[in-house]
C-alpha positions as CSV (number, residue, x, y, z in Angstrom):
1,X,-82.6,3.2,11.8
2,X,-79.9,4.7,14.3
3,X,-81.3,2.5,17.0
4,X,-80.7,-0.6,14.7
5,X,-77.4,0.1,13.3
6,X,-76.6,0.5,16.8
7,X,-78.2,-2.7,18.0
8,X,-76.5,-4.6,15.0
9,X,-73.1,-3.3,16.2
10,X,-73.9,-4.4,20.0
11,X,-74.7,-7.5,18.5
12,X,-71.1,-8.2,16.5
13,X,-69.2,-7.0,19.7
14,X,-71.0,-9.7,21.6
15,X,-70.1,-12.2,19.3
16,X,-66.4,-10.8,18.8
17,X,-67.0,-10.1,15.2
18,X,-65.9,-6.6,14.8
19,X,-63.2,-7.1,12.8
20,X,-65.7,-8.3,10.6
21,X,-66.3,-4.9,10.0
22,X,-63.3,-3.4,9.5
23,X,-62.1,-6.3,7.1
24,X,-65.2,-5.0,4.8
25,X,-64.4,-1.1,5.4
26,X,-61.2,-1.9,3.7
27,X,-62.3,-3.7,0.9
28,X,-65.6,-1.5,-0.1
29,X,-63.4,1.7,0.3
30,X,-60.7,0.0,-2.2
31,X,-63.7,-1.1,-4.9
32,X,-66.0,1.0,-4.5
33,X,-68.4,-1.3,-3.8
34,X,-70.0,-4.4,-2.0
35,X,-69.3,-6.9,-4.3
36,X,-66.3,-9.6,-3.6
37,X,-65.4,-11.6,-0.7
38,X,-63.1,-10.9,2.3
39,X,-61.2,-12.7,4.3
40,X,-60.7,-12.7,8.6
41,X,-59.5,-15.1,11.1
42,X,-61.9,-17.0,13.4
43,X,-62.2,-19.5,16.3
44,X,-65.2,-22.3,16.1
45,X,-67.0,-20.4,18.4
46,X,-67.1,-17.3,15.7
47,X,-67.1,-19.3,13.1
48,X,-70.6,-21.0,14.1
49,X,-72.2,-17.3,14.6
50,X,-70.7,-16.2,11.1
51,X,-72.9,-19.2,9.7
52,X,-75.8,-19.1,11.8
53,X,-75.4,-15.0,10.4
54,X,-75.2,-15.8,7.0
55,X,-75.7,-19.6,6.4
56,X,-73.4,-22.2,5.9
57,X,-73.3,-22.3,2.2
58,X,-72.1,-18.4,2.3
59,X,-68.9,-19.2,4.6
60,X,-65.9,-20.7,3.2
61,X,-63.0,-22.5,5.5
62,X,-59.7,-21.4,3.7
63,X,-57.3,-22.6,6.1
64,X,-55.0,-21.9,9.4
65,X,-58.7,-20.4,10.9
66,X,-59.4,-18.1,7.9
67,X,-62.8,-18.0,6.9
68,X,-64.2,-16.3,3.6
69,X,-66.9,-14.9,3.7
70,X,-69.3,-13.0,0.5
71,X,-70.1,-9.4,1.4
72,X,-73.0,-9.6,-0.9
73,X,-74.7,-12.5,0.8
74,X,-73.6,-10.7,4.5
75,X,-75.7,-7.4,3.3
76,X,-78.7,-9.6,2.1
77,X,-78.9,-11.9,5.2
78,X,-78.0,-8.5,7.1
79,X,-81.4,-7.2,5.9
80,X,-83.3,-10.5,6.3
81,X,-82.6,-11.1,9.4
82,X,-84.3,-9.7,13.0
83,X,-81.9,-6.5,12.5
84,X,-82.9,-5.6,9.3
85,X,-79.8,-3.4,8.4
86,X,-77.7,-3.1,5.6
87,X,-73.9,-4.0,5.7
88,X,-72.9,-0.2,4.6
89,X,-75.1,1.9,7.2
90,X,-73.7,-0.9,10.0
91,X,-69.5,-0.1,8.9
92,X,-70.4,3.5,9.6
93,X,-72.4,3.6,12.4
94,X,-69.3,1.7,14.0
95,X,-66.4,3.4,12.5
96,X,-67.7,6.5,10.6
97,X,-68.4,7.4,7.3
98,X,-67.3,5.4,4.4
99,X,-65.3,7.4,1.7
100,X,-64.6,5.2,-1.5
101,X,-61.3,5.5,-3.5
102,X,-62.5,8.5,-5.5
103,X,-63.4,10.3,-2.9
104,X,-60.7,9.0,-0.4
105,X,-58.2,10.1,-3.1
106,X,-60.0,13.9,-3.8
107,X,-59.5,14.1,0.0
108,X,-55.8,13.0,0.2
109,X,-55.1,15.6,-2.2
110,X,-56.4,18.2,-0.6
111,X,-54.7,17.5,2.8
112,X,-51.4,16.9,0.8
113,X,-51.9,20.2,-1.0
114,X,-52.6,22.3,2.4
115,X,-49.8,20.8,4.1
116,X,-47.3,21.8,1.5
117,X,-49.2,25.2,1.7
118,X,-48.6,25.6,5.2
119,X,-44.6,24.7,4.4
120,X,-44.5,27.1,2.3
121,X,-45.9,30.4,4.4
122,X,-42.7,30.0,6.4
123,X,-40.9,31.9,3.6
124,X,-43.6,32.7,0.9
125,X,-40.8,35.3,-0.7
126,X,-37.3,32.9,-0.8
127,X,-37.0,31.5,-4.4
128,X,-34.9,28.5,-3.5
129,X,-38.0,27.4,-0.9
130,X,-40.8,28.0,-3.4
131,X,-38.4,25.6,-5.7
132,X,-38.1,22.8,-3.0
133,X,-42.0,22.8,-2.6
134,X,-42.4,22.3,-6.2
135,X,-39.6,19.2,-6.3
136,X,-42.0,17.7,-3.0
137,X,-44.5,18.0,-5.2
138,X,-42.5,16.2,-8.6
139,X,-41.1,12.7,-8.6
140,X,-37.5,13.8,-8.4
141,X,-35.6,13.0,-5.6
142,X,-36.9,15.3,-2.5
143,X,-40.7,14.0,-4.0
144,X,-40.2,10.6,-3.3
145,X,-38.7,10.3,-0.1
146,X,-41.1,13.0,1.2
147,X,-44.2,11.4,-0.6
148,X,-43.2,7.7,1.1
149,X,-42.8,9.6,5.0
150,X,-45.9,11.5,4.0
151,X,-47.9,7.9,3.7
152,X,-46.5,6.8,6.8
153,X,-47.1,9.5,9.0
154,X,-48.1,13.3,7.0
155,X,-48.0,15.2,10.4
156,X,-43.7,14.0,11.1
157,X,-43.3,14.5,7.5
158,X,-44.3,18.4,7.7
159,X,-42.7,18.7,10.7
160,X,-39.2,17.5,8.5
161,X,-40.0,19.4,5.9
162,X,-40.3,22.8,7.9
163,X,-37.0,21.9,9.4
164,X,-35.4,21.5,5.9
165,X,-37.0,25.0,4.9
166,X,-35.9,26.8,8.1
167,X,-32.3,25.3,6.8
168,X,-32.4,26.0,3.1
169,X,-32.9,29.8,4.2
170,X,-29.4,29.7,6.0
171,X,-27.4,27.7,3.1
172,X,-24.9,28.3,1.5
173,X,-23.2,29.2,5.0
174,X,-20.8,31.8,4.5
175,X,-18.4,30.1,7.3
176,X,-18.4,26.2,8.1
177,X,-20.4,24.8,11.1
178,X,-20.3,21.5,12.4
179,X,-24.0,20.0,11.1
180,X,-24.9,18.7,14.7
181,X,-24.4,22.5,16.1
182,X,-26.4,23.8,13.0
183,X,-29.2,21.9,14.0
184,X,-28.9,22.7,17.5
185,X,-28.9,26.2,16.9
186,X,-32.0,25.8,14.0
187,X,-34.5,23.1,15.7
188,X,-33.3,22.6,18.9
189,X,-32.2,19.2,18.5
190,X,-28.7,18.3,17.5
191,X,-29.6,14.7,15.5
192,X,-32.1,16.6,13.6
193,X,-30.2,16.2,10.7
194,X,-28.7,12.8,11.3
195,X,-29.1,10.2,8.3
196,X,-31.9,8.4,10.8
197,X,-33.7,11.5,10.9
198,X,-36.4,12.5,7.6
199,X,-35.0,16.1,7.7
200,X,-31.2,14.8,7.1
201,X,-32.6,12.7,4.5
202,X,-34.5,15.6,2.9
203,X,-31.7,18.0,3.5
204,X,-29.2,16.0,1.8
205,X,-31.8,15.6,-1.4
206,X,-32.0,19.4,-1.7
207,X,-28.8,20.7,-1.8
208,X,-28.3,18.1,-4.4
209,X,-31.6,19.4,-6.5
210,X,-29.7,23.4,-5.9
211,X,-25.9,23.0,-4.7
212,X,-24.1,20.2,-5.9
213,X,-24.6,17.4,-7.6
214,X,-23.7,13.9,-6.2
215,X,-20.5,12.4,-6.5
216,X,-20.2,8.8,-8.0
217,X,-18.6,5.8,-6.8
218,X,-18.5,7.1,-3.0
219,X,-20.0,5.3,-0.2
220,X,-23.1,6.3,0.9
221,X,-21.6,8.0,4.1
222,X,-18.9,9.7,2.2
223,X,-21.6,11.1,-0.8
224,X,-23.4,12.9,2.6
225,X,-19.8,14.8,3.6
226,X,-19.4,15.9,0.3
227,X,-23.0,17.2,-0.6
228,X,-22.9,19.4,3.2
229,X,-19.8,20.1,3.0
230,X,-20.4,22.0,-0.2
231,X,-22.9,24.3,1.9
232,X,-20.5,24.7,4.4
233,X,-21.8,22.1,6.8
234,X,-19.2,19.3,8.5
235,X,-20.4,16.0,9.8
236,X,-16.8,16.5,11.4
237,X,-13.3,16.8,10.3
238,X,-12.4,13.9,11.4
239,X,-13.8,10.4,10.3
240,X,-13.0,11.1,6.6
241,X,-9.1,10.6,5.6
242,X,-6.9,10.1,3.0
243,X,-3.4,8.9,3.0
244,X,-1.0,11.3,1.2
245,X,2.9,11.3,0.3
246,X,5.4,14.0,-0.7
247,X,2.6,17.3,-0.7
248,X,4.7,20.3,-0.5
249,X,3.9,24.0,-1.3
250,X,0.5,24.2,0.6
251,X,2.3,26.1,3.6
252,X,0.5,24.0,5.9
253,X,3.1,23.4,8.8
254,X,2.3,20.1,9.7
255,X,1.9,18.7,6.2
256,X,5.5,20.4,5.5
257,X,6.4,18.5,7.8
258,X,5.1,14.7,6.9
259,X,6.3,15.6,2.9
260,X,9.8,16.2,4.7
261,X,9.7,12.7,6.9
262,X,9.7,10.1,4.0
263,X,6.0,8.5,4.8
264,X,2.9,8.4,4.1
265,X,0.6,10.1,6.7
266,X,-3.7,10.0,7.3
267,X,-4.6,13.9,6.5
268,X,-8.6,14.6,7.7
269,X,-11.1,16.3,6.0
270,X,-10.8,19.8,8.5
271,X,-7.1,20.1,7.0
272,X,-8.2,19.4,3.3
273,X,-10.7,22.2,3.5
274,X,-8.7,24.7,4.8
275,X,-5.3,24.0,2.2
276,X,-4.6,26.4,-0.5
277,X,-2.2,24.6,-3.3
278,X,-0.3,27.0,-5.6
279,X,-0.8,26.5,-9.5
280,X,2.1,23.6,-10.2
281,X,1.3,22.4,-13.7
282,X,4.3,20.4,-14.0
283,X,3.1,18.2,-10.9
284,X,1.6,15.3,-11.3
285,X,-0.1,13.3,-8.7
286,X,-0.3,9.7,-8.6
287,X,-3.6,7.8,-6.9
288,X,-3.2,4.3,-5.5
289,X,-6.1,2.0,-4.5
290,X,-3.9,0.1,-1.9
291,X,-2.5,0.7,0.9
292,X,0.3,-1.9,1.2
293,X,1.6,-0.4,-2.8
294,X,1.1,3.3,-1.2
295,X,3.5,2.2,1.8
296,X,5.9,0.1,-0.5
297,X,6.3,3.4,-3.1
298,X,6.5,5.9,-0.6
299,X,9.3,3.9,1.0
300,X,11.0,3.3,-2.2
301,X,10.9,6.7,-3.3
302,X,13.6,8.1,-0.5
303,X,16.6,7.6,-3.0
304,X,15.0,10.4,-5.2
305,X,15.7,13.9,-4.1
306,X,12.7,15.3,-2.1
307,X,12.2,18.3,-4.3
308,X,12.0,15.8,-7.3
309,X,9.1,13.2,-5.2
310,X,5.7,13.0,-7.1
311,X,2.5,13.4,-4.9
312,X,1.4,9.8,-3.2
313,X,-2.6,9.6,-2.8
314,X,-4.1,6.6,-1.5
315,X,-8.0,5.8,-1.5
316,X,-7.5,2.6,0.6
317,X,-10.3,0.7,-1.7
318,X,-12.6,3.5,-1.6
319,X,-12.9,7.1,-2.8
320,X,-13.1,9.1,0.3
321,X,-15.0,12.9,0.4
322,X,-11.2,13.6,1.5
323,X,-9.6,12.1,-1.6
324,X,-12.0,13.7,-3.6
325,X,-11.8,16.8,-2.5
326,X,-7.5,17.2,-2.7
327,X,-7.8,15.9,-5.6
328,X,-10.2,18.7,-6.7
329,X,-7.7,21.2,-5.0
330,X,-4.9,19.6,-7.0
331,X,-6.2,19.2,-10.4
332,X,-7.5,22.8,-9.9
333,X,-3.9,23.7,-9.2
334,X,-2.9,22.1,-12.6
335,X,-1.3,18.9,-11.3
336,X,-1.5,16.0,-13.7
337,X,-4.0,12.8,-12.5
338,X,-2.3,9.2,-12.5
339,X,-4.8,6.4,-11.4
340,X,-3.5,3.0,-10.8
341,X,-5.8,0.1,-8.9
342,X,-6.8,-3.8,-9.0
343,X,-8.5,-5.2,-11.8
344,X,-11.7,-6.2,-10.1
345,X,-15.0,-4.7,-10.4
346,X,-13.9,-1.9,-7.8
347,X,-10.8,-0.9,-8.6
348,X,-12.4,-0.1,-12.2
349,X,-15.3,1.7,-11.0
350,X,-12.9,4.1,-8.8
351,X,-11.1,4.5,-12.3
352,X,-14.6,5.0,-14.1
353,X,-15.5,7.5,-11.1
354,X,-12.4,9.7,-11.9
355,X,-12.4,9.5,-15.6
356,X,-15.9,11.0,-15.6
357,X,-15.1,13.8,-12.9
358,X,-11.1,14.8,-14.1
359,X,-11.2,14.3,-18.2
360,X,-7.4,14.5,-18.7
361,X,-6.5,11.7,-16.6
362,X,-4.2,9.2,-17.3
363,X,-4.6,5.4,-16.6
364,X,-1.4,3.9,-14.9
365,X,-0.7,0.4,-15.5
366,X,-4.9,-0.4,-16.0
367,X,-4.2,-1.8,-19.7
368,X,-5.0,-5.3,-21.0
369,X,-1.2,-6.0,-20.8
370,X,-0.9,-4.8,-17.3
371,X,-3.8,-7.1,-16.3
372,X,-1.6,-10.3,-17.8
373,X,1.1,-9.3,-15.9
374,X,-0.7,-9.0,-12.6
375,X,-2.7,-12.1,-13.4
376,X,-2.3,-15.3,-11.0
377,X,-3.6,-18.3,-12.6
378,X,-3.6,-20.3,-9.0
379,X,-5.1,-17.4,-7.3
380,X,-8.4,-18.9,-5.8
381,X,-11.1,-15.6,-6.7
382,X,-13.1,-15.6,-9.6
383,X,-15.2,-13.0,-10.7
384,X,-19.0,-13.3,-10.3
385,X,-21.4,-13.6,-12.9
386,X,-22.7,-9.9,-11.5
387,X,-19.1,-8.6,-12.2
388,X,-19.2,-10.0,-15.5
389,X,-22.2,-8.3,-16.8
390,X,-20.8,-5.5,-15.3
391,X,-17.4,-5.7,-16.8
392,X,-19.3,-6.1,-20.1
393,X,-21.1,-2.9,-19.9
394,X,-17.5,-0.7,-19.5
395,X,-17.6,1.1,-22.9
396,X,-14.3,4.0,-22.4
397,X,-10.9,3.5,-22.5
398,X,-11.2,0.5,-19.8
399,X,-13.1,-1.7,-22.4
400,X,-10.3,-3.7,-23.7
401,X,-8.9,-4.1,-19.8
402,X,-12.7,-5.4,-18.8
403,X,-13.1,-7.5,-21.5
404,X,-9.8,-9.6,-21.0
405,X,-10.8,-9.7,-17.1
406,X,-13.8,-11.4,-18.6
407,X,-11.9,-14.0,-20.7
408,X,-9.7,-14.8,-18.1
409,X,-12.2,-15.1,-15.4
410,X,-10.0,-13.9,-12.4
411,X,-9.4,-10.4,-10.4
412,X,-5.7,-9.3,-10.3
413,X,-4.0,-7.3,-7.9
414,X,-2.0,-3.9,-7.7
415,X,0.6,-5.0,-5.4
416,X,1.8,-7.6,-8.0
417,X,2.9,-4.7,-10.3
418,X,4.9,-2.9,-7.2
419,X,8.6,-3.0,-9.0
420,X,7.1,-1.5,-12.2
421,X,5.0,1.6,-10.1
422,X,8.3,2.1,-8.9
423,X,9.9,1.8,-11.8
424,X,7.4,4.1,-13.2
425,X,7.7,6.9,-10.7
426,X,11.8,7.0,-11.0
427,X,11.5,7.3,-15.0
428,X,9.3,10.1,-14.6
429,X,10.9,12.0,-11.5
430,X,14.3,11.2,-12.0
């Protein structure tokens, strides 16, 4: 038999019809079976030995060179002819035995179930590990990205994974490291835990299974310097502003110093960390989407007596990891919450994000009536039919607002509601 299998194979290399064989490897070990066609590529010259293999009546021309061919008929001419061989004995003899979906799958399992075994003997005793092996093992978060790099490639994937443990042994850090030197220091390698890398992918899903739970309404890149910085890891200090007015109290010379010049200044995420804000609950802070309306206020605001200036926070069109995180500090420190923006699908999802995170803040100028008064009939946006059904799907106190943005059809901007801000801010702080 061996000597025939073998001749059988000889004879498809010769003819250049090995893939032949592995087109039929891959559909018997997905059925379970022989029966069915497949389909593979061919010149004329293959072509003609696939017929005078199997007869003309058992190949098919599809198209482009792809001929179909029955496996059936190719195991019964198989047999017939000089080789007298079947199809199965001949796939394994070439590439090894064939292991149908049951078993394939009884196999997989196995391997998937040692790996995650040998994950776990790097620290059988730490409670926090033993939870993160169970989540690979779930469909949460951690289980599906590790279950898709697993299919790809299972030996990279534990090597990620054993990084992840090695830092979920260190975390929380009692004093913040820069993430780059923290993986240096772990693994070597200071991208380890970059967002191209399946470690800082896997990392980021398991402090927000056990630390903290994802912000909303952040970009992508700002959601990751929240979630490590809550472990005490920094992607930097640097990258993530936010552009802040009038903060006094905090004793921090330099922002002493910009509250005192009468402007608006870009304060990093380093400096936000390291602030301490004294309990003021008779503050109130008031958050801006826009730039340009920031600048404008901020300006404005010099004919009030510094002591007397409210708190100026701009997000610049996007909730930063910095805004977020003063804003925390503030509200912790009792200030009051004022959120103003555009009404366009953005600026209401900021307003949605910080509703749901601070409960007692107050909407400023986001009604129905402020919309009307912002509203441009000759301005050339519309709204899309996606921010539509969005806008119809706001249910809080931003309904009415979403729903006239709907009738009307048209975004409307902050900066066309500038003199009543101001107005706003010198009735309250005068």
């Amino acid at each position: 038999m061996n000597n025939a299998v073998d001749n059988a194979v000889a004879q498809l290399r010769n003819l250049r019809l090995l893939h032949l064989l592995d087109a039929a490897r891959e559909h018997i070990e997905k059925r379970s079976n022989t029966r069915g066609s497949i389909s593979i590529i061919c010149d004329e010259a293959q072509k003609q030995e696939l017929i005078n293999l199997v007869g003309y009546r058992n190949v098919k021309y599809i198209k482009d060179g792809k001929l179909q061919i029955s496996l059936e008929k190719l195991d019964e001419k198989l047999e017939e002819s000089f080789l007298q061989v079947r199809l199965l004995h001949v796939i394994e003899a070439y590439s090894g035995p064939i292991l149908m979906r049951k078993d394939k799958k009884l196999q997989e399992e196995e391997a998937w179930t040692k790996g995650l075994k040998r994950v776990l003997e790097m620290a059988p005793n730490d409670g926090r590990v033993q939870n993160w092996i169970e989540a690979l093992n779930s469909d949460g978060l951690s289980g599906r990205r590790y279950r898709r790099a697993y299919n790809k490639d299972s030996e990279a994937a534990e090597r990620a994974a054993r990084m992840v443990v090695a830092a979920i042994k260190k975390l929380p850090l009692q004093k913040p490291e820069l993430l780059a030197l923290f993986a240096a220091h772990l693994t070597g390698n200071p991208h380890a835990f970059d967002t191209n890398q399946l470690a800082g992918r896997l990392l980021l899903a398991v402090i927000e299974e056990q630390f903290c739970k994802a912000p909303s309404d952040l970009s992508h890149a700002e959601i990751r310097i929240v979630l490590l910085g809550s472990v005490g890891l920094e992607v930097d200090g640097l990258s993530s502003t936010v552009l802040v007015a009038y903060l006094t109290g905090t004793k921090h010379p330099v922002l002493e110093v910009m509250a005192s010049d009468d402007m608006g200044w870009p304060v990093p995420l380093h400096v936000i960390r390291t602030l301490s804000v004294p309990f003021q609950p008779q503050k109130r802070v008031f958050v801006l989407e826009n730039p340009q309306a920031f600048e404008y206020l901020t300006h404005s605001l010099i004919t009030i007596k510094r002591e007397k200036r409210p708190v100026l926070l701009c997000t610049g069109g996007f909730l930063s990891a910095s805004a977020l995180i003063l804003l925390d500090r503030l509200n912790d420190a009792g200030f009051s919450i004022y959120y103003g923006g555009d009404f366009d699908k953005n600026g209401l999802a900021i307003a949605q994000g910080l509703m749901a995170r601070y409960k007692n803040i107050v909407l400023w100028r986001m009604s129905p009536s402020d919309y009307k008064l912002a509203y441009d009939p000759n301005i050339e946006s519309v709204l899309s039919i996606d921010d539509k059904v969005w806008l119809n799907n706001v249910s809080n106190d931003l309904a009415e607002t979403a729903n006239e943005m709907i009738v009307f059809g048209k975004p409307a901007y902050q900066e066309r509601l500038s003199e009543l801000l101001l107005n706003d801010l010198l009735e309250l702080n005068s």
